[in-house]
MIBA-245924 format. One record per residue (C-alpha): residue number from 1; residue in one letter; x, y, z. Coordinates in steps of 0.5 Angstrom, whole numbers, plus 2048, in hexadecimal, padded with zeros to 3 digits. Layout:
REM residues N
   seq   type   east   north    up
   NUM      A      X       Y     Z
...
REM end
This chain:
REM residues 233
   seq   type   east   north    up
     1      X    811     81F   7F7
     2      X    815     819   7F8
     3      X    816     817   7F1
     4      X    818     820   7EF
     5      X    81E     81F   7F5
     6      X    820     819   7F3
     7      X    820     81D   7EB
     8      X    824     821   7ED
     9      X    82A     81E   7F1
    10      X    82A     81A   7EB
    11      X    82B     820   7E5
    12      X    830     822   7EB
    13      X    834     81C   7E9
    14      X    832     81B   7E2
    15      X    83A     81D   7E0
    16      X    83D     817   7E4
    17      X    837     812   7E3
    18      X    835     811   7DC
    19      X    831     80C   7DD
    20      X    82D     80F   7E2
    21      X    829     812   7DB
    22      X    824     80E   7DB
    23      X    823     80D   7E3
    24      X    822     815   7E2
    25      X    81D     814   7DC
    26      X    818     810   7E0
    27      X    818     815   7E6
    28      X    816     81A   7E1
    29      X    811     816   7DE
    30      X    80E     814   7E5
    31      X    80F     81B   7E7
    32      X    80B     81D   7E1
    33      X    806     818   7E3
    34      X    804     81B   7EA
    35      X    804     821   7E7
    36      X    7FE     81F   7E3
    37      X    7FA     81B   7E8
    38      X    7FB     821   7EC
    39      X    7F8     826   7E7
    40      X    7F3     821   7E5
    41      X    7F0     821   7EC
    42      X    7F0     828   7ED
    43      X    7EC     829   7E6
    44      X    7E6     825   7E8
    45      X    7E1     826   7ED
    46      X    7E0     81F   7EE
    47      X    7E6     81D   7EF
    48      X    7E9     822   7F4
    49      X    7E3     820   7F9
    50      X    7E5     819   7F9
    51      X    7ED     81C   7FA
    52      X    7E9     820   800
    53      X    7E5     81B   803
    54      X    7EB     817   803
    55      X    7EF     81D   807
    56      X    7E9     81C   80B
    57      X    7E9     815   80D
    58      X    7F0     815   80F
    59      X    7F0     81B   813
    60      X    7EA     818   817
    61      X    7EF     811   818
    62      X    7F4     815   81A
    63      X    7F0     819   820
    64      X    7EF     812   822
    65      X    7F6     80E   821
    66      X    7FC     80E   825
    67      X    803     813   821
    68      X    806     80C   81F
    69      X    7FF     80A   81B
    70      X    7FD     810   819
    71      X    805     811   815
    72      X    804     80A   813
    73      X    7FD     80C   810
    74      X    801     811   80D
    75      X    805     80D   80A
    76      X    800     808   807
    77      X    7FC     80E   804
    78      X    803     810   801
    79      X    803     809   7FD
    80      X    7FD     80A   7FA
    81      X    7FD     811   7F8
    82      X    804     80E   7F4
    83      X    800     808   7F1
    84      X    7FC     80B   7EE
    85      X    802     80D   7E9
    86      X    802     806   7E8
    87      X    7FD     804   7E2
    88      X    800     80B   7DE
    89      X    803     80A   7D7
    90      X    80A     80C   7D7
    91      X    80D     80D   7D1
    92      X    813     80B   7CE
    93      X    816     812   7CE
    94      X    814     813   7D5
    95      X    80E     817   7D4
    96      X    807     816   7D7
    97      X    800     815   7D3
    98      X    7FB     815   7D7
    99      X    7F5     810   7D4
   100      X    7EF     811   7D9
   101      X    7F2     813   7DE
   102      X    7EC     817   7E1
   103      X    7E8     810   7E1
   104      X    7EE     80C   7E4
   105      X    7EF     811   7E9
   106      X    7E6     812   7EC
   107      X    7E7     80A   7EC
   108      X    7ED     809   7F1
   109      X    7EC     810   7F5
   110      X    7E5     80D   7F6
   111      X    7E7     806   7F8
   112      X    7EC     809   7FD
   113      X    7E6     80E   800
   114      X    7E2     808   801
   115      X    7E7     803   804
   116      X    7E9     80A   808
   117      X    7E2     80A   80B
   118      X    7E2     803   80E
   119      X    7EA     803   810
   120      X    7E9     804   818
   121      X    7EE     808   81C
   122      X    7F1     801   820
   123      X    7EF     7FA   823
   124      X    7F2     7F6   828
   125      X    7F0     7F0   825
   126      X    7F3     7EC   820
   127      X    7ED     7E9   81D
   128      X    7EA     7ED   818
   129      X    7EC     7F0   811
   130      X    7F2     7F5   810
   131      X    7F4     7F8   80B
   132      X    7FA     7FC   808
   133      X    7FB     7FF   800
   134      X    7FB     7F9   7FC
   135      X    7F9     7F4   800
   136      X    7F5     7F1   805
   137      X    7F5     7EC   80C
   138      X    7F0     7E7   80F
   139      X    7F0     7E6   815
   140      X    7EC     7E0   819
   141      X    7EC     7DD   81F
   142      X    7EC     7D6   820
   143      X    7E9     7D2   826
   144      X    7F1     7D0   828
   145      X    7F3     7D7   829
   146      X    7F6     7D7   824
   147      X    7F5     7DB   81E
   148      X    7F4     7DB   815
   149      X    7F6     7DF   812
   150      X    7F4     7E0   80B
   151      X    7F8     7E6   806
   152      X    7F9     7E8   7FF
   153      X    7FD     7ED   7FE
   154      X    800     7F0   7F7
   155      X    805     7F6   7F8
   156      X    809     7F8   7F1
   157      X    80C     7FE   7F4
   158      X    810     7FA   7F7
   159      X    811     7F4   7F3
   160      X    80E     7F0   7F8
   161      X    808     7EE   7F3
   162      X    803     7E9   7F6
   163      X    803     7E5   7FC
   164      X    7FD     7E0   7FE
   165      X    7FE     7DD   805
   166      X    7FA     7D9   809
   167      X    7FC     7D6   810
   168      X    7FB     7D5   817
   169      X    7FF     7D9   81C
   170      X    800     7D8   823
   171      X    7FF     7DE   828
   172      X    804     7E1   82C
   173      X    802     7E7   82F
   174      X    801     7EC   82A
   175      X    804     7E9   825
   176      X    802     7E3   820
   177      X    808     7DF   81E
   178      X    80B     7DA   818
   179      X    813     7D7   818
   180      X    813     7D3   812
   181      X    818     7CD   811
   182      X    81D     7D1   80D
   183      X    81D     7D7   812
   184      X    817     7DC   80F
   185      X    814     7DF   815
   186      X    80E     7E3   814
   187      X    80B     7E7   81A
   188      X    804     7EB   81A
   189      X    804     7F0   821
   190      X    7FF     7F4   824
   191      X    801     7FB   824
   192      X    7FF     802   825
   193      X    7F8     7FE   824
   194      X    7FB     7FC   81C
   195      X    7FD     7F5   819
   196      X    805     7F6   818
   197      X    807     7F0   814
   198      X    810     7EF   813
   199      X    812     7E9   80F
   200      X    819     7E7   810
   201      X    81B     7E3   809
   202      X    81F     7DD   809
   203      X    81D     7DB   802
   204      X    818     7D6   802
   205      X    813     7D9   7FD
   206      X    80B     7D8   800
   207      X    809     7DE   800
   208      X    808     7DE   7F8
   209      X    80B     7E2   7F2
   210      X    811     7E5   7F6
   211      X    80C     7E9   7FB
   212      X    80B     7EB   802
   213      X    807     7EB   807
   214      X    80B     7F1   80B
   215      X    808     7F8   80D
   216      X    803     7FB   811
   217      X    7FC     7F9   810
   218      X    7F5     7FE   813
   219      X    7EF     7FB   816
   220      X    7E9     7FB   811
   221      X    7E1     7F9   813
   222      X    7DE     7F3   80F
   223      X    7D9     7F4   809
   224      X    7D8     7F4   802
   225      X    7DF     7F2   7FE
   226      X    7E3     7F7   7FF
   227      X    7E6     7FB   7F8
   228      X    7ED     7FB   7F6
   229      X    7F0     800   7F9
   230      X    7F6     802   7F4
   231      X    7F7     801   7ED
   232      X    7FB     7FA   7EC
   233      X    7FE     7F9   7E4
REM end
């Protein structure tokens, strides 16, 4: 819907904004894109359990959330469901092709179920595992009162890419804490039973290629490596 309103402004204004063409071409083709996923699951049975096992899960979450983390895990699954544009071809005309599409699809539908299944609705604690759709953080606890805190996160759809951190953070209160010499301030804050991580960047390059740790990120119980989530290029 996103991607259909924003074609139409841009078709409105083609006329004074030529160089909008291209812009309204790539929309097109994304729109083209959900169409095709959207298509697929509904033609194939395996697919569509998966689809209603995720439905499943959220609404399950969601009885047990506060509204603030129940929008916020809407929002998360919406990122996922954008993704899983991502490893589409998009042609030079604009077209779409859907090379094993269905394939792809069972595997992330899958992996999603599965680290829906281990998602709990809150936690009040910072240690532990948090996850948001395209990364995750480790939390531990040290014997100071201080905190690890472990992250690898890779977001392409807001060309944040990759960052790996690992540093020791005070507590205070509810929140975790890091100011760095050159202003960069990090704070992760316990909030409606989420991690909400804000990042205030003042240049110092440490969180690796041009990436974020900002977000918000959902509790999961430990286990077995987790899969990946969303399809990364």
């Amino acid at each position: 819907d996103d991607y259909r309103r924003e074609l139409r402004r841009i078709e409105s204004r083609l006329d004074d904004h030529p160089d909008d063409m291209d812009i309204g071409r790539d929309l097109a083709a994304c729109a083209k894109l959900q169409d095709m996923i959207e298509t697929t699951i509904r033609a194939d049975a395996e697919l569509t359990g998966l689809h209603r096992a995720i439905k499943r899960r959220l609404t399950a979450l969601g009885t047990r959330q506060s509204p603030a983390a129940r929008q916020a895990l809407a929002l998360d699954e919406q990122r996922f469901r954008r993704s899983l544009m991502r490893d589409q071809y998009v042609l030079m005309d604009g077209s779409a092709d859907n090379r094993d599409l269905r394939d792809g699809l069972a595997t992330w539908l899958g992996s999603r179920v599965e680290i829906l299944a281990r998602t709990e609705p809150r936690r009040n604690n910072f240690a532990g595992v948090w996850r948001k759709v395209g990364g995750q953080i480790d939390i531990r606890r040290l014997e100071d009162g201080s905190f690890e805190v472990d992250a690898n996160v890779v977001d392409p759809d807001f060309l944040a890419w990759s960052c790996e951190f690992n540093e020791t953070m005070p507590r205070r209160g509810n929140i975790l804490s890091l100011t760095y010499p050159r202003g960069d301030a990090l704070r992760l804050t316990l909030r409606d039973g989420l991690l909400i991580v804000e990042q205030d960047d003042a240049g110092s390059d440490y969180c690796g290629a041009g990436g974020s740790l900002k977000g918000t990120y959902f509790p999961t119980r430990p286990g077995p490596e987790l899969p990946p989530q969303n399809p990364v290029s």
